[in-house]
N, C-alpha and C positions, 0 to 999 in steps of 0.2 A: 437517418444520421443520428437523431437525438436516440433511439434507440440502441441504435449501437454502444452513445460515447455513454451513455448510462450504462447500460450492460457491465463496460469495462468497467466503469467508475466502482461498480458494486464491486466487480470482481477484484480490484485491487485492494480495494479497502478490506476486502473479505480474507484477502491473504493477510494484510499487515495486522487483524486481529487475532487469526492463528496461527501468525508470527511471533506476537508477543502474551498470547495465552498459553503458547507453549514454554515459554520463560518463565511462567508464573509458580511453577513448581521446584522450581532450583533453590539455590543457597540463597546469599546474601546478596549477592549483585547479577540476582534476579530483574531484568529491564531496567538495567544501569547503562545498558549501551545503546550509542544512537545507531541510526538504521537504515539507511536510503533504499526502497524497494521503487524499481521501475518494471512498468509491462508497456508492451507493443501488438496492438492490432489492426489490423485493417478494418478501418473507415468508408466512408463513401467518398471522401475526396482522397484519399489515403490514407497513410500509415496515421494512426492515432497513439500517442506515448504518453502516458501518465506515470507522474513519479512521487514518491508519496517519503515525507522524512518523518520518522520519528524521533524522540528522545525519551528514554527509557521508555514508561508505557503509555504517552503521549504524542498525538500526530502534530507535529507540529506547522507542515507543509505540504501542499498537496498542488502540483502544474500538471496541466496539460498541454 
């Protein structure tokens, strides 16, 4: 189980940095936008969903 929810953990976080790395080469309002990225996996007791906010290139919230 803890295997898993880490797993995801890394993996979401993994996206919301090349979510907002990929921002980082634009104009002016380069990671000026907030950003709610959610994933879903299956767990050992179930479905596991973590959701991760940012604000520009800052997480600012992360539930599972």
């Amino acid at each position: 189980m803890k295997k898993g929810l880490f797993a995801l953990i890394v993996l979401v976080l993994s996206y919301a940095i090349l979510a907002v790395g990929n921002n980082l080469g634009g104009g002016a309002a380069a990671g000026a936008d907030a950003a709610t990225l959610t994933a879903t996996a299956k767990g050992d007791g179930g479905d596991v969903t973590v959701t991760v906010k940012t604000s520009g290139d800052k997480i600012v919230d992360v539930k599972a």
